[in-house]
C-alpha positions as CSV (number, residue, x, y, z in Angstrom):
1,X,214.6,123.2,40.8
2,X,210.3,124.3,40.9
3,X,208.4,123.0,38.3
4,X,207.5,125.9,36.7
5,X,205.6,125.0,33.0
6,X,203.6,122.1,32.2
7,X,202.6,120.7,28.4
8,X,199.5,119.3,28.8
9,X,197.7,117.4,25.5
10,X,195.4,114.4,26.2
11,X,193.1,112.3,24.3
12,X,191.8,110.6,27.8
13,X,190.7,113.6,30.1
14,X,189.7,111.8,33.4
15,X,190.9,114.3,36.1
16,X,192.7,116.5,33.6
17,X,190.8,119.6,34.6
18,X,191.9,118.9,38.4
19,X,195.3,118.2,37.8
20,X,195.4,120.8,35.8
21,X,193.4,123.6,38.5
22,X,196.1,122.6,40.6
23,X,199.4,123.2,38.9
24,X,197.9,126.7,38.2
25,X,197.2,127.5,42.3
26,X,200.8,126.0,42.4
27,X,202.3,128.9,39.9
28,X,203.2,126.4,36.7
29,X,202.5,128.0,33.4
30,X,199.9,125.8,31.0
31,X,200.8,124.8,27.5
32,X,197.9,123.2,25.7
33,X,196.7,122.3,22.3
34,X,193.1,121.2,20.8
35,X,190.4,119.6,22.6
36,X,192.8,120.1,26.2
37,X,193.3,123.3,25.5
38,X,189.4,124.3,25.2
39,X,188.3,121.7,27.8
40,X,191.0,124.1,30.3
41,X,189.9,127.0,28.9
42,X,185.9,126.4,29.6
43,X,187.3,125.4,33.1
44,X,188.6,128.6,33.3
45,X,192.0,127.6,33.8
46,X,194.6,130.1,32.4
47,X,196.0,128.0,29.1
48,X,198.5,129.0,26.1
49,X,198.0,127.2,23.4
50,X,201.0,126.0,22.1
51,X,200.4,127.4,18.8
52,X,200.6,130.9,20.0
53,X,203.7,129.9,21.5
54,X,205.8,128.7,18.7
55,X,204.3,131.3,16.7
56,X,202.8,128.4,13.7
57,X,199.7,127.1,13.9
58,X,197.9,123.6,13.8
59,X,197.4,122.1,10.2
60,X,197.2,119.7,8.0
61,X,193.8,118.5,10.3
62,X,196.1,118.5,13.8
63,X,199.0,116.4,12.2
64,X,201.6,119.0,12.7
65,X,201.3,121.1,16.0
66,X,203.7,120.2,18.4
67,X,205.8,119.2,16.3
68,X,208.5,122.2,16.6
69,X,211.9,123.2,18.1
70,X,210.4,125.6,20.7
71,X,208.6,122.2,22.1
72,X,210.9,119.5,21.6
73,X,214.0,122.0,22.4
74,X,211.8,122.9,25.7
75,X,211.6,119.4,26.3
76,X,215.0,118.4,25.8
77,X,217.2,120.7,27.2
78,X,219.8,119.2,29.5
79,X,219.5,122.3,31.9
80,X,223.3,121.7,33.6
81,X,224.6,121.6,29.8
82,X,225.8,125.1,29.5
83,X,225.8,124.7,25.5
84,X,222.0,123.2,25.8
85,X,221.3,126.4,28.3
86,X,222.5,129.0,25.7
87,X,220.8,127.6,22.7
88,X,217.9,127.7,24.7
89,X,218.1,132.0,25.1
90,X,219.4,132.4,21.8
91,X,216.3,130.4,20.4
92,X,213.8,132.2,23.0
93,X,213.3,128.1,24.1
94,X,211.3,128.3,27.5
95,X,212.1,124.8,29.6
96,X,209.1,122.4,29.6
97,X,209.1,120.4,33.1
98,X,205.8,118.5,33.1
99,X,204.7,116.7,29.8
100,X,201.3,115.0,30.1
101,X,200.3,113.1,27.4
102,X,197.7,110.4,26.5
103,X,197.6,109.3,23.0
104,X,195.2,109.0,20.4
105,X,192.8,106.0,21.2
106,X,194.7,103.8,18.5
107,X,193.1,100.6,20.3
108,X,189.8,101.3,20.8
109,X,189.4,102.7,17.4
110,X,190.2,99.4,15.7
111,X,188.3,97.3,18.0
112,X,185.4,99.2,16.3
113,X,184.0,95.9,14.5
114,X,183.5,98.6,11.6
115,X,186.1,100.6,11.3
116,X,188.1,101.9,8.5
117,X,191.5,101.7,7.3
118,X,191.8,104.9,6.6
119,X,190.4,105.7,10.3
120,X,193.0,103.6,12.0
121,X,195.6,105.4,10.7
122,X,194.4,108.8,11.3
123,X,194.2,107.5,15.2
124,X,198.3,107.1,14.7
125,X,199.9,109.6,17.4
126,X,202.8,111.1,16.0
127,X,203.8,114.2,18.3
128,X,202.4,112.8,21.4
129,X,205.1,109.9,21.2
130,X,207.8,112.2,20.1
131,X,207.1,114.2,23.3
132,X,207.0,111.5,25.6
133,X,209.9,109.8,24.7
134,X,211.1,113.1,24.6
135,X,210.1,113.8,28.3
136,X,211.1,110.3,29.2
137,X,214.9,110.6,28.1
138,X,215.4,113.6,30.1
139,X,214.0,112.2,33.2
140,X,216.8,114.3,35.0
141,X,214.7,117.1,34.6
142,X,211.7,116.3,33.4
143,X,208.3,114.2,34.4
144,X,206.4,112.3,32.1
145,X,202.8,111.6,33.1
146,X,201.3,109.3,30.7
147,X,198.7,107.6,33.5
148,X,195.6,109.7,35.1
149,X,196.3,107.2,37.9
150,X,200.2,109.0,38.7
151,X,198.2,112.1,38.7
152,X,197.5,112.2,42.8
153,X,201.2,111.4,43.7
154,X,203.2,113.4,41.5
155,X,201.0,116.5,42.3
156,X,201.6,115.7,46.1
157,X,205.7,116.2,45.7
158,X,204.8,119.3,44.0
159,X,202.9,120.8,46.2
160,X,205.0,119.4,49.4
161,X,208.4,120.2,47.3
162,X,207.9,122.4,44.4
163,X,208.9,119.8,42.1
164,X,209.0,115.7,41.7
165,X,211.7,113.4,42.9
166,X,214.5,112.0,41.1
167,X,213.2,108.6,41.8
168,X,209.9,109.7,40.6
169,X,210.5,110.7,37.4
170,X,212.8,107.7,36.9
171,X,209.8,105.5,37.6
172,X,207.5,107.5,35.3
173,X,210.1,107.4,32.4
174,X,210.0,103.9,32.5
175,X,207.0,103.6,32.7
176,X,206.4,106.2,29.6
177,X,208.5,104.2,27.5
178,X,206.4,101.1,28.3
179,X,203.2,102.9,27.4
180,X,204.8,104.2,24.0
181,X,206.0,100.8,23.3
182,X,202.6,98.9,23.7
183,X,201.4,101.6,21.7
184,X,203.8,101.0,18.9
185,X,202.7,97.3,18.9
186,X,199.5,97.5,18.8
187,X,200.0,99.6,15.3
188,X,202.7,97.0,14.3
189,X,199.6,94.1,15.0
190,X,197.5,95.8,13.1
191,X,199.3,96.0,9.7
192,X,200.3,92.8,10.7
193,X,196.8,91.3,10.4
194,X,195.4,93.6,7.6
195,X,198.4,92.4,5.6
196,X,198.3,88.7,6.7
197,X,201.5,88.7,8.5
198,X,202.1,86.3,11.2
199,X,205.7,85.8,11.9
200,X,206.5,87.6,15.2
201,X,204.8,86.4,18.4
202,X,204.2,89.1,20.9
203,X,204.4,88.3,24.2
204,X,204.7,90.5,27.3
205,X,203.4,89.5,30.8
206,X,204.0,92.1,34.2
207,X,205.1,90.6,37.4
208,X,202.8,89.8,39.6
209,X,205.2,88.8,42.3
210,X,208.2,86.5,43.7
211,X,207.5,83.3,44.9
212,X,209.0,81.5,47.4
213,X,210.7,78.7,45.5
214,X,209.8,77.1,42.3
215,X,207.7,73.1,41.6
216,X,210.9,72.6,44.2
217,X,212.8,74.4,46.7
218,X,216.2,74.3,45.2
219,X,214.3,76.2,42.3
220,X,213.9,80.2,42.1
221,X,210.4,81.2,40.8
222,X,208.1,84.4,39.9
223,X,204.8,84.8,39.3
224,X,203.6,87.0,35.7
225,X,200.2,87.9,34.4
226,X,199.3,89.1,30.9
227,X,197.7,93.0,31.5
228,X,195.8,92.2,28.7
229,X,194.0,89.4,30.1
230,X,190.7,90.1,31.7
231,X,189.3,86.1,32.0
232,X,187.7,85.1,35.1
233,X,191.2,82.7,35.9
234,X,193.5,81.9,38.6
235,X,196.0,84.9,37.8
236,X,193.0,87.5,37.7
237,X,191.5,86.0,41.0
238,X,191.4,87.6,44.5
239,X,193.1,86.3,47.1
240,X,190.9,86.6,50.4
241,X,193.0,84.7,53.0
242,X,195.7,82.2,53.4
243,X,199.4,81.6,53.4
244,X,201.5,83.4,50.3
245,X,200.7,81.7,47.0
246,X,203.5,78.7,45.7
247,X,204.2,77.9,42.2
248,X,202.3,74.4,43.0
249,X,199.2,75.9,44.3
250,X,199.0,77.9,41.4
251,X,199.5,75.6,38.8
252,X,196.9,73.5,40.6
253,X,194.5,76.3,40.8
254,X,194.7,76.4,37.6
255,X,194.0,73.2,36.7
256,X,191.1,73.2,39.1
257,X,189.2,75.6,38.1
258,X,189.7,75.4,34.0
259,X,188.2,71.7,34.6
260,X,185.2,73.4,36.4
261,X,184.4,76.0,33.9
262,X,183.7,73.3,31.6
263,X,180.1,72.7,33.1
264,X,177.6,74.3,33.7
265,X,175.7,72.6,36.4
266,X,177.2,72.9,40.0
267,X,180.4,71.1,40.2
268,X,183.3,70.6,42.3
269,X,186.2,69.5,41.0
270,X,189.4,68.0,43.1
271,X,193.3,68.2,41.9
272,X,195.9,67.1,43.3
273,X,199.5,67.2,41.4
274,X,198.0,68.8,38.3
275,X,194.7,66.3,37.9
276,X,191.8,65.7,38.8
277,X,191.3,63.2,42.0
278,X,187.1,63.8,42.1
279,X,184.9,66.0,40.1
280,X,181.3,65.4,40.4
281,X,178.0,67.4,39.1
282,X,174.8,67.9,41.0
283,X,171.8,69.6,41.6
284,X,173.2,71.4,44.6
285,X,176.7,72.6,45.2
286,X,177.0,71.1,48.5
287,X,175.9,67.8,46.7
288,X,178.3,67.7,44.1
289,X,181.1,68.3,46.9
290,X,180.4,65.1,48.9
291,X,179.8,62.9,45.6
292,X,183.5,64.6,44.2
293,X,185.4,64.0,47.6
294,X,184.6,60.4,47.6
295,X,185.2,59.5,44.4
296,X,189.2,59.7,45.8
297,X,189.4,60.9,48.9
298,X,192.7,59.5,50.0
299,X,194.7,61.3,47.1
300,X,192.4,64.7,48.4
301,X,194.3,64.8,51.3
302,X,196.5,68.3,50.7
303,X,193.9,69.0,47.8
304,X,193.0,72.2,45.6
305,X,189.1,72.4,45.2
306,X,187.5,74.6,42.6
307,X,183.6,75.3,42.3
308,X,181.6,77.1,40.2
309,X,179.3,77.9,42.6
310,X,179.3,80.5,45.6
311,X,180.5,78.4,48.3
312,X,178.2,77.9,51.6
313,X,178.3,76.9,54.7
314,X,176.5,72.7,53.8
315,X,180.4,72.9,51.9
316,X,182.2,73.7,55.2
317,X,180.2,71.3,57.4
318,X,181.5,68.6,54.9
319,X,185.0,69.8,55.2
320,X,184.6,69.7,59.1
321,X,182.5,66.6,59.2
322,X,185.5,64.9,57.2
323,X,188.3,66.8,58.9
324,X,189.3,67.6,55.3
325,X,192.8,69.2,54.6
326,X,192.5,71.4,52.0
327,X,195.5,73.8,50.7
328,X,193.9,76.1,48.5
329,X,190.0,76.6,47.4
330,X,188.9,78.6,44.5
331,X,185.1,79.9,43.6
332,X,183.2,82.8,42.2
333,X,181.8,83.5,45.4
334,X,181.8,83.0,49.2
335,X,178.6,83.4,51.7
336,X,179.6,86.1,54.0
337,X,179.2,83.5,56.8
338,X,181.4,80.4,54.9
339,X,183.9,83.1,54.5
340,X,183.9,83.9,57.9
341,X,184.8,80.3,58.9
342,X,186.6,79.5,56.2
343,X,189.4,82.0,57.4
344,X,189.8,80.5,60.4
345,X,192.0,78.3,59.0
346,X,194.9,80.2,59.4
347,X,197.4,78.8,56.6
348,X,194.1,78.0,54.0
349,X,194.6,79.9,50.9
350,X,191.2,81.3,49.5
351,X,190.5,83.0,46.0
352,X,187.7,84.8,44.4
353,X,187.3,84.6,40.6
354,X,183.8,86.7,40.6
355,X,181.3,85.2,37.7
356,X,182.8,82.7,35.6
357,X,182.7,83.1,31.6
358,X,183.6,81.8,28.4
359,X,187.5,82.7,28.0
360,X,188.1,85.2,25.6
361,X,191.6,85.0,25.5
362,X,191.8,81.4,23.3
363,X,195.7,80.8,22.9
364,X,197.7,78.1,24.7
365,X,201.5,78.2,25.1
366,X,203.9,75.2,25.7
367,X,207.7,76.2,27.0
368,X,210.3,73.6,25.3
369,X,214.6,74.8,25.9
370,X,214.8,77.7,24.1
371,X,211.4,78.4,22.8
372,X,207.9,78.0,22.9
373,X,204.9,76.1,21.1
374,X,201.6,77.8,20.9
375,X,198.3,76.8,20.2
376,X,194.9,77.6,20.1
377,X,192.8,76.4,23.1
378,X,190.5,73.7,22.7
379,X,186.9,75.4,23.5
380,X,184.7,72.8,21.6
381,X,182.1,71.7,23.6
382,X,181.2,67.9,22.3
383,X,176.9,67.3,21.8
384,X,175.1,64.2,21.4
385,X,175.2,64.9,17.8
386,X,178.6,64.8,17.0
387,X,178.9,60.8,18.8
388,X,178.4,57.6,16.4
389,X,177.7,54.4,17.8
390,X,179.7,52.1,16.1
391,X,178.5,48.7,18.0
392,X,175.6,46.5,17.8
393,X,174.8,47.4,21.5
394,X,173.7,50.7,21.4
395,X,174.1,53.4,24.7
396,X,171.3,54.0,26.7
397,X,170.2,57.7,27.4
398,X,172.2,58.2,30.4
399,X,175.1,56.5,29.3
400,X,175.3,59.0,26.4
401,X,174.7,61.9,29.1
402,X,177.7,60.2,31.0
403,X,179.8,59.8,28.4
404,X,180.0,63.7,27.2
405,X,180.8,64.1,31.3
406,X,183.5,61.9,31.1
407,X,185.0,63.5,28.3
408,X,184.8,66.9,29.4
409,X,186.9,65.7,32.4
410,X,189.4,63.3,30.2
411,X,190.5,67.0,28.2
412,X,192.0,67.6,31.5
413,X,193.7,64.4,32.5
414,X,197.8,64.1,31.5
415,X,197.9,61.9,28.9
416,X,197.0,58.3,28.6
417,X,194.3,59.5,30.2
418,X,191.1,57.3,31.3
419,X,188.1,58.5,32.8
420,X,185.3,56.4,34.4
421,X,181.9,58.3,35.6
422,X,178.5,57.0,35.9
423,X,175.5,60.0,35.4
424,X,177.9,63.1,36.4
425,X,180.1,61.7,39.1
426,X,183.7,60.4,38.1
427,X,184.3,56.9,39.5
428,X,188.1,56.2,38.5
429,X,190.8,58.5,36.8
430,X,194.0,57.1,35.3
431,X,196.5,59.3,34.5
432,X,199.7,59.8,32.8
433,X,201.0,56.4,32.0
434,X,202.7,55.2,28.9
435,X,200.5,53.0,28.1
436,X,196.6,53.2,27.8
437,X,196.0,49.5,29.3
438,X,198.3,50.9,32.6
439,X,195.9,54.3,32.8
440,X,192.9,51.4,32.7
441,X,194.7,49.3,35.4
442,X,194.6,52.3,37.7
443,X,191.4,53.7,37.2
444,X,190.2,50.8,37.9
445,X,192.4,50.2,41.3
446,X,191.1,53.9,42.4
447,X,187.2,53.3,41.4
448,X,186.9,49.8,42.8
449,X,183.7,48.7,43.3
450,X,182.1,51.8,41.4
451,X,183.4,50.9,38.8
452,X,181.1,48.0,37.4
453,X,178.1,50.0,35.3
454,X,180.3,52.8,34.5
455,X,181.3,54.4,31.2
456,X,185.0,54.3,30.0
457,X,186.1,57.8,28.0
458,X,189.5,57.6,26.8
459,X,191.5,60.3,25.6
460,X,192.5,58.8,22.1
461,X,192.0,55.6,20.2
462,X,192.8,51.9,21.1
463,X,196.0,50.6,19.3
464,X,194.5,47.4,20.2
465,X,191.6,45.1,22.0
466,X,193.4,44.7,25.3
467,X,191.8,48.2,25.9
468,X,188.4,47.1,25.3
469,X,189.1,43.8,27.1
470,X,189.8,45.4,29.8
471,X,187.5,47.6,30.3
472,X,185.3,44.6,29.9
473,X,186.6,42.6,33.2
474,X,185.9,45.8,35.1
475,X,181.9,45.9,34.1
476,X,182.5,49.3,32.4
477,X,178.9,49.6,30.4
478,X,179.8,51.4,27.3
479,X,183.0,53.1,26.1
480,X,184.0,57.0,24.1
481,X,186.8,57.2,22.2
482,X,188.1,58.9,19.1
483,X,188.6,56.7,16.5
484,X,190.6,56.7,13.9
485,X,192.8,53.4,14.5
486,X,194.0,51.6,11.3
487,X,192.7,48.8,14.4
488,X,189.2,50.4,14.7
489,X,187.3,47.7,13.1
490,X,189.3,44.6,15.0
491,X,188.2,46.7,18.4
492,X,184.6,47.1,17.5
493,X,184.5,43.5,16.4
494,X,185.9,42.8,20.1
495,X,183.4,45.2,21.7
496,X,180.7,43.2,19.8
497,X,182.0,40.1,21.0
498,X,182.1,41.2,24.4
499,X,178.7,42.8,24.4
500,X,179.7,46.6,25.0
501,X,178.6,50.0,23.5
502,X,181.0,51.7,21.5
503,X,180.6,55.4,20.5
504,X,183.4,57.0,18.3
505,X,183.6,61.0,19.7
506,X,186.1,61.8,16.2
507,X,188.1,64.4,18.9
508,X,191.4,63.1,20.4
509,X,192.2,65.2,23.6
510,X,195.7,64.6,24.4
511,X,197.3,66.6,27.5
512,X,201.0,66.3,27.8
């Protein structure tokens, strides 16, 4: 059945006048209202405004216009319903085929960091909804354009076919209903927040796409993002080259490169199995990759590296000088030539995150069986000012420095988690254990020799002095921890004993 009238009303007018120029070359008669209607009109573009139409005009300041049986009637006929059909000629009701509607700008009005109340509610759509969901229900026979973007394709079938596809409008109803329902939240956040609500936890993500198994093959797995979410992070990054993304790789991407935004010096960091094997600071990029690869470069076999740096091509003559493999790397940026070679690596995955920022997006969320935990995201960056030395032996300069390095890295170590660096190089990690003195034991079996001189961050307090002890037999210089033990003063009497530095940070970072 030809298309043959089109209800057009939009607050967001990107291509409207185009879209508009060529229904009319393709015969369909142009219902308008308001600002479309004028913006046709002074397009010359022959337009009825939908007040002539249904003979009653706009009022009440635009609140009622479309609003009316010779729209919604238009909109809703079921045109094989005979009893729908004759209603319609008793009633002088003229089909409606196309409805294209935008709403008003609910969103952007209340990001307005001034506006009113009584403003956000006069940017409540009323008829538009009713008309798309309208529209949408009768997908049989009617398309529902709520997206300038659909505007290219859908004129396409008509000019090809005269009308739109089944399948077409099918796809555009759903997607009308999902733009309607957004909409509706947004409003239902709002009063929400203005009236201190909090008790429903909004959360809608889109597929991104299917993975090929999940953590293990026996496991199925799919990939989401939240539209909203606009971060410089692994879901918003590019993917340049490389084999199809796994759930691993992305979780480890992740890992990777949240670690590396915490600085602000170049820095590499290396992860493998969710933490960090090597992460290192320098003055150059390339630098701060060699120092991070050998602070473990056994467990960076099969790594994922993340930079905050554009990565060169001093990076890939490391990566060939150490016959490095690598599953996955992750930057802002890639020289045009460290690019080039870089995808010679056929099954190397490679993403592009563009400039690295500040997250806006502060919320954390934890999946248990049958719900979920959230949180707000630990963003504090620790200074020199909030550390007390709590020892006789006081921290040099650079041990300071190094201990605020170390604990930007032990936020992202699985708990117990122990962290040994010296200036901004990590020389063990311990990870994960059940006990802190085990997470000790292994940073120190990983850091060897580079350990002695270096400073101990730990995740949260010592229980106990077999901690400190410990750290002691290693030649660890100075030690961060929280605090807050009812054993704090029988460690700091041990740390005395033994000679050592002790600052207390006053921040636990747990990671589980």
């Amino acid at each position: 059945m030809a298309l043959k009238t089109a209800l057009i009303s939009v607050s967001d007018k990107t291509g409207i006048v185009e879209f508009a120029r060529e229904l009319e070359k393709n015969g369909v008669e142009i219902l308008s209202t308001g600002g479309t209607a004028k913006a046709l009109k002074e397009a010359k573009i022959s337009v009825k405004d939908v007040s002539d139409y249904t003979g009653f005009p706009e009022m009440m300041g635009g609140r009622v216009k479309t609003l009316h049986p010779l729209v919604h009637g238009g909109i809703l006929a079921v045109r094989d319903n005979a009893e729908h059909v004759s209603a319609a000629k008793e009633h002088g009701i003229k089909f409606i085929d196309l409805v294209v509607i935008n709403l008003y700008p609910f969103k952007a009005t209340i990001a307005k960091p001034d506006v009113t109340e009584e403003e956000a509610i006069e940017n409540i759509d009323i008829g538009g909804p009713s008309m798309v969901r309208s529209a949408a229900k009768n997908f049989k026979f009617v398309t529902v354009l709520t997206d300038p973007s659909d505007y290219e394709a859908v004129l396409g079938e008509i000019k090809e076919n005269g009308e739109t596809s089944l399948e077409t409008r099918k796809k555009l109803a759903r997607k009308a209903f999902t733009f309607t329902y957004k909409y509706d939240e947004a409003i239902d956040n709002y009063f929400r927040e203005i009236l201190g609500e909090s008790e429903l936890l909004n959360l809608h993500y889109e597929k991104v796409c299917s993975l090929r198994y999940g953590e293990n093959p026996q496991q199925k797995a799919a990939f989401f993002k939240n539209p909203e979410n606009h971060d410089a992070n692994v879901t918003n990054s590019k993917v340049l080259h490389g084999k199809e993304l796994s759930f691993n790789n992305i979780v480890d991407a992740n890992s990777a490169l949240e670690l590396v935004k915490e600085f602000k010096e170049p820095t590499v960091v290396f992860v493998k199995h969710n933490n960090p094997c090597g992460v290192a600071c320098s003055n150059t990029i390339e630098d701060a990759f060699i120092q991070a690869y050998k602070v473990d470069s056994l467990s960076a076999f099969g790594c994922i590296i993340a930079l905050n740096r554009e990565v060169n091509e001093a990076v890939l003559d490391h990566i060939k000088a150490e016959n490095m493999f690598v599953e996955l790397i992750i930057a802002p940026s890639y020289s045009p030539a460290a690019l080039k070679r870089l995808m010679t690596r056929k099954n190397l995955r490679i993403l592009e995150t563009g400039e690295l920022k500040k997250d806006l997006f502060q919320t954390d969320i934890k999946k248990v069986a049958g719900g979920i935990l959230i949180q707000t995201k630990d963003t504090y960056d620790l200074t020199l000012d909030d550390l007390k030395v709590v020892t006789k032996a006081k921290p040099t300069d650079e041990e300071l420095k190094s201990m605020l390095f170390a604990t930007k890295v032990v936020k992202h170590v699985r708990s117990n988690a122990i962290v040994f660096s010296k200036g901004a190089v990590v020389t063990g990690i311990g990870a994960g254990q059940m006990s802190r003195v085990d997470s000790i034991k292994i940073a120190g079996f990983k850091g060897g020799d580079r350990v002695k001189g270096s400073v101990m961050s730990s995740d949260a307090f010592f229980p106990f002095t077999d901690s400190v002890e410990m750290a002691h037999d290693l030649g660890i210089s100075a030690i961060i921890q929280p605090g807050g033990s009812v054993s704090d003063e029988e460690v700091i009497k041990k740390a005395d004993e033994l000679g050592l530095a002790m600052v207390f940070s006053g921040r636990r970072y747990f990671k589980h």
